[in-house]
C-alpha positions in Angstrom: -71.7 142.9 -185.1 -74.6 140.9 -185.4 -74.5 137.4 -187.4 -77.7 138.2 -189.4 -76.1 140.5 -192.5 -77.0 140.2 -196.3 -74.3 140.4 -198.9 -76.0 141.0 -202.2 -73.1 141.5 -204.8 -75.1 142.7 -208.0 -73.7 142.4 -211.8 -70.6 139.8 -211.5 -70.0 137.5 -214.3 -67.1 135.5 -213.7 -66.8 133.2 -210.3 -63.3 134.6 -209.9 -64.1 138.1 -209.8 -67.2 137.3 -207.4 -64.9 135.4 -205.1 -62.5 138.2 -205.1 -65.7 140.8 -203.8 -66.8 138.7 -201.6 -63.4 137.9 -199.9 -62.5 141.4 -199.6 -66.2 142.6 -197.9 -66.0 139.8 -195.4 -62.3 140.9 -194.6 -63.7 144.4 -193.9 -66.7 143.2 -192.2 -64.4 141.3 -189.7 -61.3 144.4 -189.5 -62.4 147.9 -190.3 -66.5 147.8 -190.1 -66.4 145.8 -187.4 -67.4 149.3 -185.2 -71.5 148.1 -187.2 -73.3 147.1 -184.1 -76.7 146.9 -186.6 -75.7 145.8 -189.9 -78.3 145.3 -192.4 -77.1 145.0 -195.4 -74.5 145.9 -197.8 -74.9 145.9 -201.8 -72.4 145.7 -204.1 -73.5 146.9 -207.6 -70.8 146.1 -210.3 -70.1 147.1 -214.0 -66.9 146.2 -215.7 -66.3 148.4 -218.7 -64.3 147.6 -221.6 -61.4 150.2 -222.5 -57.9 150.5 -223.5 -57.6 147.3 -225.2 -57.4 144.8 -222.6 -57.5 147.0 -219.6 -61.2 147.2 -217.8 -62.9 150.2 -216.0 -64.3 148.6 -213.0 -67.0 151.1 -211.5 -68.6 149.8 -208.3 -71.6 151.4 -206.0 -71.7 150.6 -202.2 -74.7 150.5 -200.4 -74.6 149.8 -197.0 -77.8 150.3 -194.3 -77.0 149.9 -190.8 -78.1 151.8 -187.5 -76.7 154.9 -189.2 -78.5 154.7 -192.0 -78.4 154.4 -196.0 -74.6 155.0 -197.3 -73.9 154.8 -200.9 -70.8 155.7 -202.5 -69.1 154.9 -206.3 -65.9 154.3 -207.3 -64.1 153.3 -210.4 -60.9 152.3 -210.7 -58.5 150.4 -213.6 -57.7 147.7 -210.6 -60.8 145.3 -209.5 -58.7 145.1 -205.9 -58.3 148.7 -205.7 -62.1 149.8 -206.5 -63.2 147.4 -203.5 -60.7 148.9 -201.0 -61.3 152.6 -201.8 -65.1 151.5 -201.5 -64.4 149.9 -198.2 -62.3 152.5 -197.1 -65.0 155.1 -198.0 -67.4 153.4 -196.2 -65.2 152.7 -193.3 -65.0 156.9 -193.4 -69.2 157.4 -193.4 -69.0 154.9 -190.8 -67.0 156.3 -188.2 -67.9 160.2 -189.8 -71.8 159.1 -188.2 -70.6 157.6 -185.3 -68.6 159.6 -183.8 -71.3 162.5 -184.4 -73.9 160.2 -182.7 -71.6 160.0 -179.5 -70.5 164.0 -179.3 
């Protein structure tokens, strides 16, 4: 993977939640999505709804360009955690999805 890639993470409020995003991307960055040979850029777009009393509807939108392409996925989840990892994990799908059609 190349060292040159932007990390926007759009819509956070709190330092803590910000923190927890940006730990989580850079653990996928280094493990799973580490088969990137041209990473560009990856955007995370966040929204934290309010619901259920205390609970909070996170709802997050991936956008990753790379050498195969523009991938954008959503998820929403009741766990901040959970939402990143499903993102990741979807992307972490495209990812390998577009790749291994590029090398058949």
């Amino acid at each position: 993977m190349t060292d040159i890639f932007q990390v926007d993470i759009i819509g956070v409020k709190t330092p803590e939640e910000k923190e927890s995003i940006r730990d989580k991307v850079t653990t996928a960055l280094r493990g799973p999505l580490r088969i990137l040979k041209n990473p560009q850029r990856l955007q995370v777009r966040y929204k934290k709804h309010e619901k259920e009393g205390i609970r909070h509807l996170y709802e997050l939108e991936f956008k990753l360009e790379s050498e195969y392409g523009m991938n954008t996925i959503k998820v929403e989840k009741w766990d901040l955690l959970d939402a990143i990892d499903e993102g990741l994990n979807k992307l972490e799908a495209i990812v390998r999805k577009e790749k291994s059609k590029i090398e058949d």
